[in-house]
Residue, then its C-alpha position, 0 to 999 in steps of 0.5 A: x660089697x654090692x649088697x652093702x652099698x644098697x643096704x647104705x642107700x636104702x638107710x639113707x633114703x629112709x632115713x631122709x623121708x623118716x626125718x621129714x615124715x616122722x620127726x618134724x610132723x607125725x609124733x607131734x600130732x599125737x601128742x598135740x591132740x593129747x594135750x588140748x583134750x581135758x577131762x571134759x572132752x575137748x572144748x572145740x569142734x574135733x570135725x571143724x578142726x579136720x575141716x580147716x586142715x583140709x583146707x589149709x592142705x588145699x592152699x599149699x598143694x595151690x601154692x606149690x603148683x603155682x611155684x612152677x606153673x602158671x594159673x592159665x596151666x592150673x586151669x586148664x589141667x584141672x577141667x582137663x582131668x575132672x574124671x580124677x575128682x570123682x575118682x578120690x571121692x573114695x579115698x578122701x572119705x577114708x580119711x575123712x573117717x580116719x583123721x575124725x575117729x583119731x579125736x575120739x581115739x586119742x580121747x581114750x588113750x594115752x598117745x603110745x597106746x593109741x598106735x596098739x590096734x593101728x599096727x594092723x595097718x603093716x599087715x593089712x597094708x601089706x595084704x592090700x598092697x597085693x590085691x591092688x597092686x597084683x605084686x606077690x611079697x617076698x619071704x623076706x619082705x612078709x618076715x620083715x612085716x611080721x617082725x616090725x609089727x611086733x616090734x610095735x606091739x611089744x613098745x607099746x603093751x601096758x603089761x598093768x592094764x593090757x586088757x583095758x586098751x580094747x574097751x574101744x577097739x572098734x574105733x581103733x580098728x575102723x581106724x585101721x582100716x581106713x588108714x590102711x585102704x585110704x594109703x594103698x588106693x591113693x598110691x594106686x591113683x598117684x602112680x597108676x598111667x590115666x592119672x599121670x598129672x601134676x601130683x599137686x593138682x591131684x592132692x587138690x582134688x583129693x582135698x576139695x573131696x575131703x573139705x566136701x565129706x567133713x562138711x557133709x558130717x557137719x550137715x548130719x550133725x547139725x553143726x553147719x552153723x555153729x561150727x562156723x561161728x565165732x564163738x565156735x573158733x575162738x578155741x580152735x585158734x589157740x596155740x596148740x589147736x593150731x599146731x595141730x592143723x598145722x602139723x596135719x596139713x604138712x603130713x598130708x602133703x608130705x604123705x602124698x609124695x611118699x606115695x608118689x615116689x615110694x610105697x605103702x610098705x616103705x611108709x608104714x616103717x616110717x610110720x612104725x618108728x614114730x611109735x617109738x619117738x611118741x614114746x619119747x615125747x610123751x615122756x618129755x611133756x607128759x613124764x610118762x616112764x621109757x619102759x624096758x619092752x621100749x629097749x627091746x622093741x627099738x633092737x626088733x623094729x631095728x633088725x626089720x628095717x635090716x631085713x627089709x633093706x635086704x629086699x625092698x619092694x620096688x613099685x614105681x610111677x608108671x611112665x606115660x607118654x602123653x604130652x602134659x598140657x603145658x608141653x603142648x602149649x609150648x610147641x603151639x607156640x613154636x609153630 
């Protein structure tokens, strides 16, 4: 009985965080990105859309900070744990690399096609898992892994043109990688006990370094300028360009309380079911055909999350007994 009640809450726990991570932000993005490009490419500046989202992710981690703390206690959490800026300059250039290759990705492939090579990320993010994090993975769990990632795999195969999807791999897999060492090291730097501040204050300082890496792109490119313009934004405030910041800016923020509250390995069975709700979408906008291998995958990717439940891994924030600085003000203030 007992083994039943967890595998309940386990459902019910996933099923909350996909709802919110899966079906309100992650397919859509795809699908939007789909949508504004064109046979021409896409008419607006890709980096300068990143930069934006960056920017807005900013603005509501310093929103929601604020709901709750003071801008005296904003202020002296910030210059207290400056260390932790540097520390997410390796993340954030991840996925600074990560969110600009995904443009140039979904510029070759069909959205569901898109997520072919990034399934490697439930493998590799279990493998990383491991190293940093110095946790062995059950039996149960590596199955579980192995059975979702075919499940992915079998979703998304093009029977007719399977071999085409591998003219740009090297994007797809970079990709891959920065998705899979970007999630894991963040998670490390939210739960690990020297970072144990305001988990807004640390997405604020992950943001300010990517809104640093993108502009340094920019730098390279030449584009500091003109993506800045007018004539460069009129395009980007369209309709869909800003739903796509605006979608990207929500998973940021919903990612990092995943990773504050959850694990790497419960994320990317999130991220593996909006495979298939990509599917669905992609056939509501694009009429793009539900294929049989999409049935099946659905039953396989089905039974992981069974087994899974069976065996989740547990891999909570660390508890610090250090004061937070507004804890402190408070007994000064009672002496």
């Amino acid at each position: 009985m007992k083994q039943f009640t967890g595998i309940f809450h386990f459902f019910w726990r996933f099923c909350y965080i996909y709802n919110v991570h899966g079906f309100m932000c992650s397919p859509k993005v795809s699908v939007f990105v789909s949508a504004s490009h064109s046979k021409e490419g896409y008419n607006y500046n890709t980096v300068t859309v990143v930069f934006l989202t960056e920017a807005l992710k900013l603005l509501l981690a310093f929103a929601c900070y604020l709901k709750d703390h003071s801008l005296h206690s904003l202020w002296s959490e910030v210059s207290g744990n400056m260390k932790i800026l540097s520390l997410y300059l390796v993340p954030s250039f991840l996925y600074c690399i990560y969110n600009n290759l995904a443009f140039i990705n979904l510029s070759h492939f069909e959205p569901t096609n898109y997520f072919i090579l990034l399934q490697l990320r439930v493998v590799i993010t279990g493998i990383i898992f491991e190293l940093v994090f110095n946790k062995k993975l059950s039996k149960i769990q590596w199955m579980s892994l192995g059975l979702l990632t075919c499940g992915c795999i079998i979703q998304q195969i093009d029977w007719n043109y399977f071999f085409n999807l591998y003219e740009n791999q090297n994007a797809s897999i970079n990709n891959t990688l920065c998705s899979c060492f970007a999630g894991v090291y963040n998670e490390h730097l939210l739960k690990q006990s020297d970072t144990n501040v305001n988990i807004f204050i640390q997405n604020m300082f992950m943001y300010l370094d990517s809104i640093f890496w993108n502009l340094t792109i920019l730098i390279i490119q030449g584009e500091t300028v003109s993506a800045f313009s007018e004539e460069s934004f009129r395009p980007i405030f369209r309709p869909l360009v800003v739903a796509i910041i605006i979608n990207n800016a929500f998973v940021g923020i919903i990612t990092s309380l995943f990773l504050k509250n959850l694990n790497s390995i419960l994320k990317t069975f999130a991220s593996a079911i909006e495979i298939l709700l990509t599917a669905v979408l992609c056939w509501i906008f694009f009429g793009i055909e539900l294929k049989l291998n999409t049935i099946v995958a659905i039953g396989i990717v089905s039974y992981s999350l069974y087994v899974y439940s069976k065996n989740p891994v547990a891999n909570r924030t660390k508890i610090v007994h250090e004061k937070t600085n507004e804890e402190k003000e408070g007994q000064l203030q009672n002496v």
